[in-house]
Backbone bond lengths (Angstrom), bond angles and torsions (degrees), N, CA, C in turn:
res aa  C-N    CA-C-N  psi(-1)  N-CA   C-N-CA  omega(-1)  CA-C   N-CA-C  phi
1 X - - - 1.450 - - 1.527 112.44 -
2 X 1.119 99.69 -6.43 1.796 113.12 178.10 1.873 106.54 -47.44
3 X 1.184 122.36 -29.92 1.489 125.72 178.36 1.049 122.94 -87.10
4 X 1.276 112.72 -17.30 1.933 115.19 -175.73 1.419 95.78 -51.44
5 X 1.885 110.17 165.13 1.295 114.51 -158.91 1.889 87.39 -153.81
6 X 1.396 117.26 159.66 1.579 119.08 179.51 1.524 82.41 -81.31
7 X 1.223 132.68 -44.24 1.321 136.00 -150.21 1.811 104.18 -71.53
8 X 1.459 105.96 -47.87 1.472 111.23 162.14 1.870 115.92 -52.01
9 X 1.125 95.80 -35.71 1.618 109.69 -175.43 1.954 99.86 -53.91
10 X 1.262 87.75 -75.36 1.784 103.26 -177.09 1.361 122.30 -36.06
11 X 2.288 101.22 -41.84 1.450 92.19 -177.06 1.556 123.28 -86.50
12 X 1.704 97.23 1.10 1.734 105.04 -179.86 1.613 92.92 -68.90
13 X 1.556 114.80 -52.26 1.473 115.86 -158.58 1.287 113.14 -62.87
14 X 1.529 116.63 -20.43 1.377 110.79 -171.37 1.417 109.13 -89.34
15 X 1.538 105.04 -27.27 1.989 107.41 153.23 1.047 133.93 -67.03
16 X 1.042 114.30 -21.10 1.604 123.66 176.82 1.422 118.02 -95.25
17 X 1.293 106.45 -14.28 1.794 101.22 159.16 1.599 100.98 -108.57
18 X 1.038 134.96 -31.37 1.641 108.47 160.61 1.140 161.92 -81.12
19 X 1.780 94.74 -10.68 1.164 115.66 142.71 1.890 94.30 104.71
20 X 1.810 112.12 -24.36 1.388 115.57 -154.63 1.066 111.22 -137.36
21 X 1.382 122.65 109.41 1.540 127.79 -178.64 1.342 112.07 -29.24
22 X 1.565 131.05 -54.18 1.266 124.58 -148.45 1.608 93.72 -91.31
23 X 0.890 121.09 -4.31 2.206 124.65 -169.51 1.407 80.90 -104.64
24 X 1.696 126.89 -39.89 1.776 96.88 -170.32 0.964 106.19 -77.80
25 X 1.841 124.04 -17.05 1.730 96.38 -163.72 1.319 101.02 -95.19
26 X 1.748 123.49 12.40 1.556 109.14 -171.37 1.370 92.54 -94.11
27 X 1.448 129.39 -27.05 1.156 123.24 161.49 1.129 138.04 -52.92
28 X 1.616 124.84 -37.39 1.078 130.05 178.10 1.824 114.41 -93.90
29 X 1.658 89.59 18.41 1.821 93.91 -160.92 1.600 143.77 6.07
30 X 1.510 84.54 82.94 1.525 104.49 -154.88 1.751 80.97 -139.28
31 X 1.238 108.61 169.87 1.740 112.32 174.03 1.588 108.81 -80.10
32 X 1.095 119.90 153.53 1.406 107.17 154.14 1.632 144.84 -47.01
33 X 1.421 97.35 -44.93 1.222 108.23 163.35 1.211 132.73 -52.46
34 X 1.774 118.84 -29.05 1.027 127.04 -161.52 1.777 110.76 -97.80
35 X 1.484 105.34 -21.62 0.821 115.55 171.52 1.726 137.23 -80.12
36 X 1.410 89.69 -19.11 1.350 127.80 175.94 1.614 118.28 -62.79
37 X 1.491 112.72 -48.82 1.335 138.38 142.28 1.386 129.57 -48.67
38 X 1.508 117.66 -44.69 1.526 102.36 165.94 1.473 121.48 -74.39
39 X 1.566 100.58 -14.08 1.832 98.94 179.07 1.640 99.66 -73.98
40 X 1.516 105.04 -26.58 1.370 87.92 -174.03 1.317 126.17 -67.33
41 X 1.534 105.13 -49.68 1.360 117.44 178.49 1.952 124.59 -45.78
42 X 1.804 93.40 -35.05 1.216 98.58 160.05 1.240 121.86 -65.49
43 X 1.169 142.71 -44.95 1.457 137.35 173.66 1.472 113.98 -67.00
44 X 1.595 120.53 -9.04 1.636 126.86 151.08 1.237 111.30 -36.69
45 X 1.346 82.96 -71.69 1.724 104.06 -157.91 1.717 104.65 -70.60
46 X 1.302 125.94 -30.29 1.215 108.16 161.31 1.124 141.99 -76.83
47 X 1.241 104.72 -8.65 1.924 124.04 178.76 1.154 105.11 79.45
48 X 1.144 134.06 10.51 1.754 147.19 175.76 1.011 126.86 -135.26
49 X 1.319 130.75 166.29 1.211 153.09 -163.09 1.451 87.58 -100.10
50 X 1.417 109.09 148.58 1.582 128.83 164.10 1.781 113.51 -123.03
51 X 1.511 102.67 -8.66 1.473 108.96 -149.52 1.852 78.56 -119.36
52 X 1.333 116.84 165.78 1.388 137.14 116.93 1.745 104.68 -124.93
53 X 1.641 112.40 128.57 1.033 129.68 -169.39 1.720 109.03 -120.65
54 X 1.263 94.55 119.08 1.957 97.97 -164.66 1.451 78.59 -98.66
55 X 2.136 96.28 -159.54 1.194 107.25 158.04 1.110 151.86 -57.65
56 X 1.858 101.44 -40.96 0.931 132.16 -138.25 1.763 108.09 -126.63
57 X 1.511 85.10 -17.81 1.877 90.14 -174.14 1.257 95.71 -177.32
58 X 1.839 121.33 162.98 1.455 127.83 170.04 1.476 104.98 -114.48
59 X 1.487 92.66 169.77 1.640 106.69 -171.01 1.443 88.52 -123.33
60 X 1.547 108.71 171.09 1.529 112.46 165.30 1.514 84.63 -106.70
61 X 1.519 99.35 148.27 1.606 114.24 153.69 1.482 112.79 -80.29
62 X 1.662 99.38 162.78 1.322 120.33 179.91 1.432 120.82 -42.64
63 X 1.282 118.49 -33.15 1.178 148.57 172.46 1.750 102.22 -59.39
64 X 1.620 102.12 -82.08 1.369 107.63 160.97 1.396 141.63 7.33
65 X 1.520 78.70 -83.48 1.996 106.96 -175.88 1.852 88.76 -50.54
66 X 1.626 110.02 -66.77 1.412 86.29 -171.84 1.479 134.19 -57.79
67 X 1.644 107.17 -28.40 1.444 101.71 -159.51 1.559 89.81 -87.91
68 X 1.170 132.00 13.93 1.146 119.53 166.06 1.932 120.95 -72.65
69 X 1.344 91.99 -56.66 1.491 121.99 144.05 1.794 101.89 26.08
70 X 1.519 75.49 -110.59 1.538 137.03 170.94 1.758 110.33 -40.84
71 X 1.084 106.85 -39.01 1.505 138.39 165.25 1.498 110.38 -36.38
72 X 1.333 89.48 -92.33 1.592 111.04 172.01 1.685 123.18 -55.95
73 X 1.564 106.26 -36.93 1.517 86.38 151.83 0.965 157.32 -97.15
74 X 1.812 112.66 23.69 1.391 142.80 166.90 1.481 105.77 -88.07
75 X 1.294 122.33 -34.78 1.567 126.43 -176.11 1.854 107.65 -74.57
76 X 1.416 93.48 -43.50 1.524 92.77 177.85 1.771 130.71 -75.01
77 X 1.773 117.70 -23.99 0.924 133.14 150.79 1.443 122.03 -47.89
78 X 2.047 108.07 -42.41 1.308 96.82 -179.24 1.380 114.74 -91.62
79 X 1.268 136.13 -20.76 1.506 136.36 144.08 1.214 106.26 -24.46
80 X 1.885 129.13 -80.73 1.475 110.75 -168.02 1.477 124.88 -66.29
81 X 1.710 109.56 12.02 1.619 103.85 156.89 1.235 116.73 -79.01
82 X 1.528 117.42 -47.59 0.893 135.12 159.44 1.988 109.17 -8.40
83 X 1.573 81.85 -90.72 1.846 102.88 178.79 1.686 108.37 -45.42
84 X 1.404 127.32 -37.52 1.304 112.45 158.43 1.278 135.04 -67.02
85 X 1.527 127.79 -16.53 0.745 111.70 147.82 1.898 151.81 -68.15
86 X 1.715 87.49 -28.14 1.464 109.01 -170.81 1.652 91.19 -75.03
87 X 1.640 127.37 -26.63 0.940 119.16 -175.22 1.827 136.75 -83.37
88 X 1.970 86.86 -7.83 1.393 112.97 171.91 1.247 118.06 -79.70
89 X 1.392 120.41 -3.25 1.827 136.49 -160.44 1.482 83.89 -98.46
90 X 1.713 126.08 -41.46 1.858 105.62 -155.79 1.034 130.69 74.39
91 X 1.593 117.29 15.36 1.132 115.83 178.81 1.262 115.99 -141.35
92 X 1.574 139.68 -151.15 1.403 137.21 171.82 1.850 81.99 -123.00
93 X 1.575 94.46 110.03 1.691 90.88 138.10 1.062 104.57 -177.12
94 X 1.665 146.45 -157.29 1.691 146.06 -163.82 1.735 87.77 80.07
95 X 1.654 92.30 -139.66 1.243 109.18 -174.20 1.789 109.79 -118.87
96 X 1.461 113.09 126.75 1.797 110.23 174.15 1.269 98.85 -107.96
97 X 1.395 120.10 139.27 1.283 122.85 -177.61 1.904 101.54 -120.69
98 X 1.054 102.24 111.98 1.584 114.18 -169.31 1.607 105.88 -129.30
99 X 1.636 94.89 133.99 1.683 119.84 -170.49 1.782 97.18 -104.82
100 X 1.043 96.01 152.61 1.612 104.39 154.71 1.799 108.69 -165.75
101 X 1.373 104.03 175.08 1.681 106.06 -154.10 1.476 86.26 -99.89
102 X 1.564 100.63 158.06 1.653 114.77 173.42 1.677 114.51 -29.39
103 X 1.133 108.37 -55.63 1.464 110.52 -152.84 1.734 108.45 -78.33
104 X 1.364 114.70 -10.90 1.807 124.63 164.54 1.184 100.53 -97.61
105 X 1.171 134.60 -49.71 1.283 124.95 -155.81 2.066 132.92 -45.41
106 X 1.229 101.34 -57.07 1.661 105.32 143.80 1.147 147.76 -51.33
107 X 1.385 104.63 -29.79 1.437 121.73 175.34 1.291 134.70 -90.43
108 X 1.570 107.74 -15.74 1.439 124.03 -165.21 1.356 111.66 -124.26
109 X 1.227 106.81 -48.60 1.473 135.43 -148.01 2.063 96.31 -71.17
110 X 1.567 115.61 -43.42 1.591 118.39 174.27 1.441 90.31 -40.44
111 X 1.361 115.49 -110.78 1.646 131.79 176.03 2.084 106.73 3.45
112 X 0.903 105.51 -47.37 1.490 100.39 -172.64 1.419 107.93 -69.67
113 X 1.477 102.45 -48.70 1.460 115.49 -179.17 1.499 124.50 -27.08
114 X 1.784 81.66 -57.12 1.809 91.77 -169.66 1.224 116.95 -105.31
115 X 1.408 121.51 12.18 1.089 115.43 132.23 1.838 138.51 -96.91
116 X 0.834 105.29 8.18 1.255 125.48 163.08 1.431 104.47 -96.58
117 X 1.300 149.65 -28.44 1.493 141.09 139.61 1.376 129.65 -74.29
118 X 1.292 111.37 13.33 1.377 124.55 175.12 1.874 110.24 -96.52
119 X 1.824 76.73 -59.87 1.588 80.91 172.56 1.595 152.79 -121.48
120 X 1.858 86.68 40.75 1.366 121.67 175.62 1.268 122.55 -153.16
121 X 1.659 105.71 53.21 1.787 110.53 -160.43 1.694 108.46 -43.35
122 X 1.161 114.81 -28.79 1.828 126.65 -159.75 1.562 92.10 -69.44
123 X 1.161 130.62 -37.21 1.574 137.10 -165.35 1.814 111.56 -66.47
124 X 1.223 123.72 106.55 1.083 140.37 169.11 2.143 109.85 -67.82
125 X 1.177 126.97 87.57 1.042 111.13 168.28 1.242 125.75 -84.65
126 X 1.616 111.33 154.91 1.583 120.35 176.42 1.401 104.03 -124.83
127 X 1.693 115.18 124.31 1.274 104.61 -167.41 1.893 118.24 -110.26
128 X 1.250 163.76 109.81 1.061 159.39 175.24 1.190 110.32 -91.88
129 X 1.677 115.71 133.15 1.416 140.01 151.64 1.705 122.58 -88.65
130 X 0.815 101.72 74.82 1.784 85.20 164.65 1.393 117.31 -169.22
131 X 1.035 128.62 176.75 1.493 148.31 -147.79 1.533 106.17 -33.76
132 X 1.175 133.83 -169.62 1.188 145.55 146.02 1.893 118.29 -43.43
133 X 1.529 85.14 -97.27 1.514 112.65 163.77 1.485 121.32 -30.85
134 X 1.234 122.85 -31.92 1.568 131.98 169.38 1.003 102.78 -71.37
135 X 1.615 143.59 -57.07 1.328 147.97 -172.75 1.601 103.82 -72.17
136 X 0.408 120.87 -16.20 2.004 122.49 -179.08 1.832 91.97 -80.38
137 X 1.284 104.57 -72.82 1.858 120.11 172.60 1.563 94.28 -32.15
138 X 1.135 116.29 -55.80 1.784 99.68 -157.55 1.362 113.44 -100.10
139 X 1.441 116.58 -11.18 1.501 126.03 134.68 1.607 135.46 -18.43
140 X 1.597 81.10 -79.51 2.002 101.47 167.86 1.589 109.30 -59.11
141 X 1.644 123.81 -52.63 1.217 105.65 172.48 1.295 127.02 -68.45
142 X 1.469 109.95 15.79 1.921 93.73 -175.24 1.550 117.03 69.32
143 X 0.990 133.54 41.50 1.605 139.86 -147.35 1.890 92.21 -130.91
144 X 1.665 111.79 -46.78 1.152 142.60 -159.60 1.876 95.06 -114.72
145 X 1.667 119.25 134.67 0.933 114.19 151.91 2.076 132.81 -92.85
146 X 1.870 80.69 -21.55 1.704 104.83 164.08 1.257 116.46 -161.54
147 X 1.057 112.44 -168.45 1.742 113.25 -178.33 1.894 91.71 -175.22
148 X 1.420 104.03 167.39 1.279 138.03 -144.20 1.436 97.06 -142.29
149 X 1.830 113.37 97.13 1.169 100.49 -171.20 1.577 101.91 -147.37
150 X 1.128 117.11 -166.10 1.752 106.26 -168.95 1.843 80.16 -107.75
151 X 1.637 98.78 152.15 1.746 109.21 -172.19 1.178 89.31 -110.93
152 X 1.621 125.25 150.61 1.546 100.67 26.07 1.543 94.93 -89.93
153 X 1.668 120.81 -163.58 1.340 120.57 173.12 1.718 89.45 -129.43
154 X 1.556 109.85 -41.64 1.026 108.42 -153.78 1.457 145.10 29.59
155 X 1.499 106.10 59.21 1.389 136.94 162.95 1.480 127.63 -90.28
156 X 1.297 128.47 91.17 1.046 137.31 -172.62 1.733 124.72 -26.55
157 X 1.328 96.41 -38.04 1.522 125.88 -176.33 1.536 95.39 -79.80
158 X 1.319 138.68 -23.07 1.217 125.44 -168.66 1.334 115.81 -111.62
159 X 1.412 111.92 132.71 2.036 119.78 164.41 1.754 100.35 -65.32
160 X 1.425 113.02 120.04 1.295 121.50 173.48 1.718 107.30 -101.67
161 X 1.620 118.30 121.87 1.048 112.49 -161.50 1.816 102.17 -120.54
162 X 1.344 129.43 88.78 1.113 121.25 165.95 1.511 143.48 -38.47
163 X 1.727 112.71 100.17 1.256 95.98 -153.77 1.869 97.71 -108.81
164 X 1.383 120.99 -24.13 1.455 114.10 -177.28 1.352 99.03 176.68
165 X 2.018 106.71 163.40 1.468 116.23 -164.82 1.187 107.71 -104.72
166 X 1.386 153.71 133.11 1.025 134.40 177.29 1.904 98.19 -133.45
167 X 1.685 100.74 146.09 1.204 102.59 169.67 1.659 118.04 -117.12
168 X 1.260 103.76 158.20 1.573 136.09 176.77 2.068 101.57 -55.45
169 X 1.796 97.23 132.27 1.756 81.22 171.43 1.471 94.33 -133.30
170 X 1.389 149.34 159.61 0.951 159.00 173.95 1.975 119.93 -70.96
171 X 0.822 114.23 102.51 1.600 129.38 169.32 1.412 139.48 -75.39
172 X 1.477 118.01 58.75 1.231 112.28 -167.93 1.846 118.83 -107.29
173 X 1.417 123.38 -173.28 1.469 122.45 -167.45 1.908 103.32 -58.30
174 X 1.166 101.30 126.06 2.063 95.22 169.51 1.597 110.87 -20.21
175 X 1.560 108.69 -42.16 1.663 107.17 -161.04 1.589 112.75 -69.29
176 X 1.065 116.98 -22.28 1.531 146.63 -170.05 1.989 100.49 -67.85
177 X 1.625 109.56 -34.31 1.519 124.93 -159.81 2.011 79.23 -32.69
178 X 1.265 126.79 -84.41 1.056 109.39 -125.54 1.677 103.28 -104.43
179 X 1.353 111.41 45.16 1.587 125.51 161.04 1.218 118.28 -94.51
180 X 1.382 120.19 117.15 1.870 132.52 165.13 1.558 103.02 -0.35
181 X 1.405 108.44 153.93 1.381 108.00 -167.39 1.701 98.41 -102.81
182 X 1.342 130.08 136.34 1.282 114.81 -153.33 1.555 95.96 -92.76
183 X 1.361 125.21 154.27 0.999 126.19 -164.25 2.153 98.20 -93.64
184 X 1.251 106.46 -179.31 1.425 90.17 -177.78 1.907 122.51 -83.17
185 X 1.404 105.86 -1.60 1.654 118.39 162.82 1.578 104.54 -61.18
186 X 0.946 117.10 -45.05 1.715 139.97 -127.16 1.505 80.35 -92.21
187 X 1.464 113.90 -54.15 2.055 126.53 -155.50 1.720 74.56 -93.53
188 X 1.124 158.92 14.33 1.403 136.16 134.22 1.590 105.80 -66.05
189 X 0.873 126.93 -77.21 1.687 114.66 165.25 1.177 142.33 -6.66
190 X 1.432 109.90 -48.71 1.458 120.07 -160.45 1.681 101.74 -88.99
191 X 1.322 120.89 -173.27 1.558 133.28 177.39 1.693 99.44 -78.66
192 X 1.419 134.19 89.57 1.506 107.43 160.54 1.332 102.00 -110.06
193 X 0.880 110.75 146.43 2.044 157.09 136.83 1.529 91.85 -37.23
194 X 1.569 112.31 125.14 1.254 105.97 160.25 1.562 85.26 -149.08
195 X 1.595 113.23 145.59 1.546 112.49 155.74 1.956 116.35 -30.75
196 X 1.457 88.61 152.16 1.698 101.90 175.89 1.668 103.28 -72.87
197 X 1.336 102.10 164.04 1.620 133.90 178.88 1.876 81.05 -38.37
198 X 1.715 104.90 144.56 1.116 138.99 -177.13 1.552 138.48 52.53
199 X 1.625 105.52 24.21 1.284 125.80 176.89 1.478 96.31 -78.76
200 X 1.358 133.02 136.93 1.023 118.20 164.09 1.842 118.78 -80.88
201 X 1.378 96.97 -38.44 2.092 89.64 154.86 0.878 113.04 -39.93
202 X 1.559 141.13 -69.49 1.765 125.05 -167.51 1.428 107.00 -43.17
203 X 1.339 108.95 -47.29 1.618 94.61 -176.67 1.499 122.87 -57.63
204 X 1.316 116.84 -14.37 1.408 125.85 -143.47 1.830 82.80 -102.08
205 X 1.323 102.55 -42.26 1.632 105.39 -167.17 1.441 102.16 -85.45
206 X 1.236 142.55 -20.22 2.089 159.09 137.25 1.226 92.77 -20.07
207 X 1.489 130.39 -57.09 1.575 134.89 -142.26 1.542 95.74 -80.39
208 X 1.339 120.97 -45.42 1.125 121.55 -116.67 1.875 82.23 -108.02
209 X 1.491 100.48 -20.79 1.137 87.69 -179.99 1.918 107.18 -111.15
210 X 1.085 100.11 34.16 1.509 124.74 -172.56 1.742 123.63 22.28
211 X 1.230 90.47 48.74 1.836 124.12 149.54 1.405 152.30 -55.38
212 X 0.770 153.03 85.39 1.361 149.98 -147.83 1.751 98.59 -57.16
213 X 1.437 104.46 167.33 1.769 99.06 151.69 0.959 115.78 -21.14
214 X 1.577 103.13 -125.90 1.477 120.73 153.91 1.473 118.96 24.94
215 X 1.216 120.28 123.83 1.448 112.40 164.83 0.990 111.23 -131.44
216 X 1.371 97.55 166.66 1.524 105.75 -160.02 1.867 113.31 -81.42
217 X 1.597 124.22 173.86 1.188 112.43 -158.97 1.619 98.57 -101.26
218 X 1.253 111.99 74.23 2.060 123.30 156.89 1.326 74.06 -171.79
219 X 0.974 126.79 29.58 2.052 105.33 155.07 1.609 94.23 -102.08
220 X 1.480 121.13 166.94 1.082 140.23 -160.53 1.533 111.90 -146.32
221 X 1.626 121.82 120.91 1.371 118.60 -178.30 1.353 112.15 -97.70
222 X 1.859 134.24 147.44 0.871 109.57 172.45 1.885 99.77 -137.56
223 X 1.411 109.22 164.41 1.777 105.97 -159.93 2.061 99.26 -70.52
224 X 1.265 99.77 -10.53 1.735 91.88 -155.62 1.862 90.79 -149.85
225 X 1.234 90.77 170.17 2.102 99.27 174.88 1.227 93.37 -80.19
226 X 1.420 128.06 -57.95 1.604 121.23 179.58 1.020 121.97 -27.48
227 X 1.826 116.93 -40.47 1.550 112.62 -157.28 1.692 90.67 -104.09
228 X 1.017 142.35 10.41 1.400 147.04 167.96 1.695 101.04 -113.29
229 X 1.043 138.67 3.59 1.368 135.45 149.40 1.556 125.17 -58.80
230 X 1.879 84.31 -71.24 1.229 116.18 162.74 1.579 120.59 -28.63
231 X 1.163 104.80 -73.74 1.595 118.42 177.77 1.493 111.33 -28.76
232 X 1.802 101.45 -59.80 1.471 127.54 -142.87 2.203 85.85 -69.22
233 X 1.609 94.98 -36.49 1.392 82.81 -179.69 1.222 118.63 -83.77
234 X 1.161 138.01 6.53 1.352 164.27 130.05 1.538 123.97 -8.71
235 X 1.736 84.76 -33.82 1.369 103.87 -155.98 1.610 135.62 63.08
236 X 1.698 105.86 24.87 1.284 111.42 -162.03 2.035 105.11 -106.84
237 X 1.281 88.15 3.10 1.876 95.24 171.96 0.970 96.20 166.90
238 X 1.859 124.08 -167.90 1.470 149.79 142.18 1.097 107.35 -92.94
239 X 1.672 102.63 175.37 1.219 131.41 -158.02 1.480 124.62 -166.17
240 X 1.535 109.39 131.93 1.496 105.39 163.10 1.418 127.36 -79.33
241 X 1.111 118.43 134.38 1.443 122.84 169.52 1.806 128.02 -124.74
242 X 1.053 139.65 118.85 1.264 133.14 147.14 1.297 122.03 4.16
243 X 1.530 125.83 146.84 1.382 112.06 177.25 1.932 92.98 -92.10
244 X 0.801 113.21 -50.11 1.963 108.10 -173.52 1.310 90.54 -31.26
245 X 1.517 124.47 -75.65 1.568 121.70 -151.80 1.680 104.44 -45.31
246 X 0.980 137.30 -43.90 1.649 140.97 -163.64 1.617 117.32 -15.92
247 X 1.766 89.81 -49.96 1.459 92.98 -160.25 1.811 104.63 -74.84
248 X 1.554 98.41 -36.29 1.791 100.45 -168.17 1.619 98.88 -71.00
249 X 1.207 125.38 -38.51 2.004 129.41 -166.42 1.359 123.74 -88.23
250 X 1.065 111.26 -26.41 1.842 135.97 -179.02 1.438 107.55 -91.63
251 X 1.498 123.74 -52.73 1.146 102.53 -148.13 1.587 122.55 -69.55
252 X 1.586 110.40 1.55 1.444 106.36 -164.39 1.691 90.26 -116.59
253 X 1.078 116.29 -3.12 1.789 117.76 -155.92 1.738 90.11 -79.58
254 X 1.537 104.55 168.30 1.607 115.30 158.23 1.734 106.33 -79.64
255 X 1.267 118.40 54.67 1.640 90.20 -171.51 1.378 110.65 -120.34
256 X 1.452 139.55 -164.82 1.562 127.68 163.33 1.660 93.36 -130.94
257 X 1.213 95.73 164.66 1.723 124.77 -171.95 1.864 111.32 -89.11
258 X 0.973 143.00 70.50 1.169 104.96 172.90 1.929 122.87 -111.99
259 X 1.039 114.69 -172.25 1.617 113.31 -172.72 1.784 106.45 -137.34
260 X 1.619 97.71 150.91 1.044 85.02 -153.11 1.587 109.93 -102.72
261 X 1.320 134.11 173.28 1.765 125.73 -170.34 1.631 85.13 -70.09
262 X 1.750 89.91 141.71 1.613 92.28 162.32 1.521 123.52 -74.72
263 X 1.634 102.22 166.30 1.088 140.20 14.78 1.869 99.01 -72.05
264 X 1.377 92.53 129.81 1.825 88.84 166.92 1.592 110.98 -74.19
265 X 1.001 121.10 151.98 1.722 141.58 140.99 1.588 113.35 -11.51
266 X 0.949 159.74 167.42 1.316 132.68 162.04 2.285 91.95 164.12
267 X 1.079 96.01 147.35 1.494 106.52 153.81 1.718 126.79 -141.91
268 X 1.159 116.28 -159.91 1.187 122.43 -172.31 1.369 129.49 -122.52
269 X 1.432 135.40 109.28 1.438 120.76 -162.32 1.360 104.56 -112.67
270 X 1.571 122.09 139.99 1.318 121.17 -149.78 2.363 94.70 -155.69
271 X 1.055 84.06 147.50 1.806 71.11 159.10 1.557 108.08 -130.43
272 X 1.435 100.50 160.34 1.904 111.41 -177.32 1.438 91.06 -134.60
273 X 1.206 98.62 159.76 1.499 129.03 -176.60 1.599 113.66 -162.77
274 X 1.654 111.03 154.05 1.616 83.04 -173.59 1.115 132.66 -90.48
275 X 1.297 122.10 159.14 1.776 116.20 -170.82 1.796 113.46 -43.59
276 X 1.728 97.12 -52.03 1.455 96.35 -167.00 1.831 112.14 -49.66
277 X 1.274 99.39 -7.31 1.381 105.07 -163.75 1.654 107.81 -42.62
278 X 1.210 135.92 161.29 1.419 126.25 149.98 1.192 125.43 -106.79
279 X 1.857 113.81 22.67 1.670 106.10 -165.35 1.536 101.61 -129.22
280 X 1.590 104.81 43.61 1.369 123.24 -161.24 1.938 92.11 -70.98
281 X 0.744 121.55 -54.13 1.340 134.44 -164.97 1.580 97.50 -53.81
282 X 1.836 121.49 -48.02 1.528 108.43 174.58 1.565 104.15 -67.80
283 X 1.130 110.33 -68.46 1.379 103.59 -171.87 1.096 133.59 -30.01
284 X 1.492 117.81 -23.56 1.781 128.34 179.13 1.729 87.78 -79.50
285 X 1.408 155.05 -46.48 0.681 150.02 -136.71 1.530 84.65 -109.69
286 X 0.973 139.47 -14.90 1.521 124.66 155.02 1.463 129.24 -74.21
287 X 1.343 84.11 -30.10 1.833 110.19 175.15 1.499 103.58 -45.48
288 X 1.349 103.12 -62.11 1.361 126.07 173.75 1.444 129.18 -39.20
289 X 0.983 94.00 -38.35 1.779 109.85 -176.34 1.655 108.33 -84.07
290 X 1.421 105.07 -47.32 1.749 107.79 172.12 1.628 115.77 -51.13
291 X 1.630 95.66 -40.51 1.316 109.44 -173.80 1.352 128.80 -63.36
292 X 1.682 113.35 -5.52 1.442 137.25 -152.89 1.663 83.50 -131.63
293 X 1.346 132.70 -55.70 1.085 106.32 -178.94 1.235 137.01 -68.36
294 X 1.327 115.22 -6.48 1.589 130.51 171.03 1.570 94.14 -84.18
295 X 1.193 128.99 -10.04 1.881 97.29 169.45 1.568 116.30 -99.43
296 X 1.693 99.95 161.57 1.152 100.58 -172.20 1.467 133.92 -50.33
């Protein structure tokens, strides 16, 4: 065991949650090949296999599944040394690795960027897009130092940090501009567009128009707000949208804007990170910065 390496460690983990040579090594941005070789060498030095490798896809072995385990909680221990240290400096710099969900991510996330490279050149960012539920997962593993997500989360394990309110506006065909604004009985009726299964907006825009899951069959799913813009100017339904997104999804579409009688639609965007964390002090000061780029 004299050869094991953290670096061998990382590229098992990044195979063993993707399952695919060419996705772990773009993750671990390393070549494939090269990466291919340190798994091997690791399974040298262990006298075992970690892999069964078909055609078509790999498995972890029995072996695997556990030392994966065990894996991940050697990687995540050495991360929060890591974070104690970056957190003994008082400042923002190393590397922050920050998530946020589809529906901020385009809209918010530019503005943070560059000021967070404006006024922390030393800071290496790592940026993630995806779901809710993915960011919680890579949260708990230490994968994620925060993420940017709609609240509540209510995760015990997580600091929930209130950063601003934003409401829902209605998106329908240009020709539509000067028809009554439908109330949310009314938009059960009609054709809406809502993001696919695990957006946490669809759920938010389900509620509001007091819907079950499930939707019904003239509702319409789409992968992104863009591609439910699109549509809506299509003339193929309405749609809820975010107020951030407006300016990047609307402005080129055939569509009209409208808002709805209060109480409007509206949620809450907040970031969490975990308590045990020790880099609570940057992160509030990132908090801060998101919190500034959402104003006008």
């Amino acid at each position: 065991m004299q050869n094991l390496t953290f670096r061998q460690l990382r590229y098992f983990e990044a195979l063993a949650r993707h399952r695919h040579f060419g996705r772990a090594a773009e993750a671990s941005s390393i070549s494939q090949p090269a990466l291919s070789m340190q798994i091997k060498e690791l399974e040298a030095t262990l006298g075992s296999a970690l892999f069964e490798r078909g055609p078509r896809q790999i498995r972890l072995t029995g072996l695997g599944e556990s030392f994966a385990v065990r894996v991940r909680d050697i990687l995540r221990s050495l991360d929060e040394l890591e974070d104690l240290a970056r957190a003994a400096q008082g400042t923002l710099n190393g590397h922050l690795r920050l998530g946020a969900i589809p529906t901020v991510a385009p809209y918010l996330l530019p503005q943070v960027i560059a000021t967070l490279q404006q006024d922390y050149p030393d800071l290496e960012l790592y940026l993630r897009e995806t779901q809710t539920q993915n960011l919680i997962t890579e949260l708990v593993e230490g994968r994620l130092d925060a993420a940017i997500v709609a609240l509540p989360i209510s995760e015990a394990q997580f600091e929930e940090v209130d950063l601003f309110a934003e409401n829902f506006v209605l998106v329908r065909p240009a020709e539509d501009t000067d028809l009554p604004i439908p109330s949310p009985e009314t938009l059960r009726d009609m054709r809406l567009l809502l993001l696919e299964e695990g957006h946490c907006f669809r759920d938010q825009a389900l509620a509001f128009c007091n819907l079950q899951t499930a939707l019904p069959y003239e509702m319409l799913e789409g992968s992104s707000l863009a591609t439910l813009v699109q549509m809506v100017g299509a003339g193929i339904g309405v749609t809820l949208v975010p107020e951030m997104a407006l300016p990047v999804e609307t402005g080129a579409a055939n569509v009209s804007i409208a808002r709805f009688a209060p109480p409007e639609p509206a949620r809450r965007i907040g970031m969490i990170w975990r308590k045990a964390s020790p880099m609570a002090a940057q992160l509030n000061l990132v908090a801060d910065i998101v919190r500034n780029a959402h104003r006008p």
